[in-house]
C-alpha positions as CSV (number, residue, x, y, z in Angstrom):
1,X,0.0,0.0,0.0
2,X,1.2,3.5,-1.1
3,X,0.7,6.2,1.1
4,X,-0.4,9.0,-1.6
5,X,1.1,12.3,-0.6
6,X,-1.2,14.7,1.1
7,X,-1.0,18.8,1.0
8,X,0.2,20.0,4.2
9,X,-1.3,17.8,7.2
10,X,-2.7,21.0,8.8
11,X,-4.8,21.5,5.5
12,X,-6.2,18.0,5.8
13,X,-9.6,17.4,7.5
14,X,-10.0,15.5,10.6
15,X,-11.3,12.8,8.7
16,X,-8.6,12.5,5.9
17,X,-6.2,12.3,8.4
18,X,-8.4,9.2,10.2
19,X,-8.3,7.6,6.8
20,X,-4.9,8.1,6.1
21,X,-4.1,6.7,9.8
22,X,-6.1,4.0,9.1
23,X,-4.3,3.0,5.9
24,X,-1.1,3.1,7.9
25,X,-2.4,1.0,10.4
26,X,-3.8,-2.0,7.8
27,X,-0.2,-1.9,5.7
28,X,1.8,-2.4,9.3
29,X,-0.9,-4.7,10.0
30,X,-0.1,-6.7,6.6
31,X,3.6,-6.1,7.0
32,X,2.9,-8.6,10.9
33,X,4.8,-8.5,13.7
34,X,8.2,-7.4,13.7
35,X,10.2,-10.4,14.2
36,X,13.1,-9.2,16.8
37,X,14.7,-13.1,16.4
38,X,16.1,-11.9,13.6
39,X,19.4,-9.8,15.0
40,X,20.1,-13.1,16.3
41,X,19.5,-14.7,13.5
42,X,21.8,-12.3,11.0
43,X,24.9,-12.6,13.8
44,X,24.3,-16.3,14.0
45,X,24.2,-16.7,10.6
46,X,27.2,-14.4,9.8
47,X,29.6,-16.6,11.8
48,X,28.6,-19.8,10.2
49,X,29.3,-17.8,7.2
50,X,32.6,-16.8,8.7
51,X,33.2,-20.3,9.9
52,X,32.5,-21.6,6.0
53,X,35.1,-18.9,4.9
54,X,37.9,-20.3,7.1
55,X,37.2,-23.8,6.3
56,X,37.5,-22.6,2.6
57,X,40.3,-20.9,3.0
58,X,41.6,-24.0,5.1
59,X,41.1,-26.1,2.8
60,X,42.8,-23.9,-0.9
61,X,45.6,-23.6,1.8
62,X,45.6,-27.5,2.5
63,X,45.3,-28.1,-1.8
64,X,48.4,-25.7,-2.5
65,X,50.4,-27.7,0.1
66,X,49.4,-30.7,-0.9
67,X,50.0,-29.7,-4.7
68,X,53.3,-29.0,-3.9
69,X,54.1,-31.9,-1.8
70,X,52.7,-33.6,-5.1
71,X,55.6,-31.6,-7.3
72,X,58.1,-32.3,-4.7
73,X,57.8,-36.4,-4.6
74,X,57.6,-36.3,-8.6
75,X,60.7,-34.5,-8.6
76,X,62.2,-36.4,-6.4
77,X,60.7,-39.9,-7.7
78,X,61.7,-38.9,-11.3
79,X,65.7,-38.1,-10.2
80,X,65.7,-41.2,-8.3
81,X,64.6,-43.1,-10.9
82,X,66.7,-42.0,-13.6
83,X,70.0,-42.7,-11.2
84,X,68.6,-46.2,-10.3
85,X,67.8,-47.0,-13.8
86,X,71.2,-45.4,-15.2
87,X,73.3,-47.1,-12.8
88,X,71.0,-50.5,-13.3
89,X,72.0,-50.1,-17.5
90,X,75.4,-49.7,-16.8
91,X,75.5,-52.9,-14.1
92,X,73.6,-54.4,-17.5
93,X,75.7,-53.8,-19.6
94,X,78.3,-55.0,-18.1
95,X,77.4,-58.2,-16.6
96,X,75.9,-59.2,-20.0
97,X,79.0,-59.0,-21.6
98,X,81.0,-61.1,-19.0
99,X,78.1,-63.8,-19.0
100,X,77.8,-64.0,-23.0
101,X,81.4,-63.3,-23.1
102,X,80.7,-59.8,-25.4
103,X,78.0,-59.6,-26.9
104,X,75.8,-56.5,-26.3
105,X,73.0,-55.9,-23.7
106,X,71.2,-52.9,-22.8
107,X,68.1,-51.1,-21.0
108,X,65.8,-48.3,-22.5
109,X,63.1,-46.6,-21.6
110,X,60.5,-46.3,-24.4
111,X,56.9,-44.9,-24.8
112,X,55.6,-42.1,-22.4
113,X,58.5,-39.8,-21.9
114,X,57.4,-39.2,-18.4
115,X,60.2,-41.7,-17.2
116,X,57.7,-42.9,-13.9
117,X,55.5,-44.2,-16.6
118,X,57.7,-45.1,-19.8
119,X,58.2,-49.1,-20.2
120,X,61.7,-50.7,-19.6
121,X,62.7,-52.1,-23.1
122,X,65.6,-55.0,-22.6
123,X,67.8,-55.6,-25.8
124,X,70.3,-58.5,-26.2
125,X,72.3,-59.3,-28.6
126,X,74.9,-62.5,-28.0
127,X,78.2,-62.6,-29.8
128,X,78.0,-63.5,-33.3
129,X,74.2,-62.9,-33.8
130,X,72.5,-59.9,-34.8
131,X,70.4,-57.9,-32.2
132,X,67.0,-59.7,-31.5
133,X,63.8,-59.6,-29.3
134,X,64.5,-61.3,-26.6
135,X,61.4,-63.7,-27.6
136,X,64.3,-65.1,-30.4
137,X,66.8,-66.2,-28.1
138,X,67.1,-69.6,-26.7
139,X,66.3,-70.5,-23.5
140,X,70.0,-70.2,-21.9
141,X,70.1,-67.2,-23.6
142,X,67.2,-65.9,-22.1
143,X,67.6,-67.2,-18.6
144,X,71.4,-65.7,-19.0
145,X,69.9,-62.0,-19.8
146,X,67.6,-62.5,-17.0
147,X,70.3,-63.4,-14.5
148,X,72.4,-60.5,-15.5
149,X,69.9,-58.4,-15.0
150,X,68.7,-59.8,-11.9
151,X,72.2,-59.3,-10.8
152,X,72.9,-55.7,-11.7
153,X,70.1,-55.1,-9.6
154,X,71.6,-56.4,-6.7
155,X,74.8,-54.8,-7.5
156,X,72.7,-51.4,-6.9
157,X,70.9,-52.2,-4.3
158,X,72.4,-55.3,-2.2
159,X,70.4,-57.7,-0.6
160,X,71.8,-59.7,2.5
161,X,70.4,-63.4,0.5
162,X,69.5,-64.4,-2.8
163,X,68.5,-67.9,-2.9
164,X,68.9,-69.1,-7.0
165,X,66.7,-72.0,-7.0
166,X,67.2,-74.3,-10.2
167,X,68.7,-71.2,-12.3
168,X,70.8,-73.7,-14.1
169,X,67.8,-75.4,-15.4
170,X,67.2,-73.8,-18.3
171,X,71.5,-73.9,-19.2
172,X,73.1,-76.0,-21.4
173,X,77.0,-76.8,-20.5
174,X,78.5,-74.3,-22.1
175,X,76.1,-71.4,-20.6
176,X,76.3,-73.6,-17.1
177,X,80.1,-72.9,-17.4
178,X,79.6,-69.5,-18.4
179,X,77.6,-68.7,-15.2
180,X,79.5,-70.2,-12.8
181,X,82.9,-68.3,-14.1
């Protein structure tokens, strides 16, 4: 309800001011109590907002730290693993030469170029043959690559036992002799 301006209310008659104060009266009347709860209610429900804020807050602050934790351990992972794996090759390399007596072995990553999730790629290639997949070698030759891999793991990272059950299985003589030298 508007209250439509009036001239002056010293011009206005008794009664227009009675119905004018009667207007007033039905709008507060529709307008209803005055609810003095709700103070209380705006400071109440300013702090929870507050409280929301600094658990938001909390929580960005908790995701950058953790974010960079994240950064950190990738870092870290990635620089260990390429110094395991480089020194691994190298241990390779050389331990598949002494077992084949030359030849060539080697490690490579290949694939994804993030190194935590590239594949390890193992080429061998005995004296006198061309390189192969290793699915082409014979089974001494195989078992051979895996033992001198196996062991230029434990050359990088000892372990206090290594129990080689039936590893000479798979050997003929002449790659039983290699071994054991």
């Amino acid at each position: 309800n508007e209250v439509v301006p009036h001239k002056n209310a010293i011009d206005s008659t008794e009664e227009e001011l009675e119905n004018s104060i009667a207007r007033l009266e039905r709008g507060i009347e529709s307008i209803g109590p005055v609810n003095m709860a709700v103070q209380l209610e705006v400071e109440e429900e300013t702090k929870r907002l507050e409280h929301f804020i600094n658990q938001r807050d909390d929580l960005i602050e908790s995701e950058e730290n953790l974010r960079e934790s994240i950064e950190k351990i990738d870092r870290v992972a990635r620089k260990q693993f390429r110094e395991t794996f480089d020194q691994i090759k190298t241990n390779f390399e050389n331990l598949f030469t002494v077992f084949f007596e030359g030849g060539q072995g080697t490690l490579d990553l290949i694939g994804d170029p993030d190194l935590l999730e590239a594949d390890i790629a193992i080429r061998a290639q005995p004296p006198g043959k061309r390189n192969q997949n290793l699915r082409m070698l014979s089974a001494g030759e195989k078992s051979l690559t895996a033992i001198a891999l196996l062991f230029s793991i434990y050359q990088y990272k000892p372990s206090p036992y290594c129990i080689l059950d039936e590893i000479d299985a798979p050997l003929d003589d002449t790659n039983v002799g290699k071994f054991t030298r």
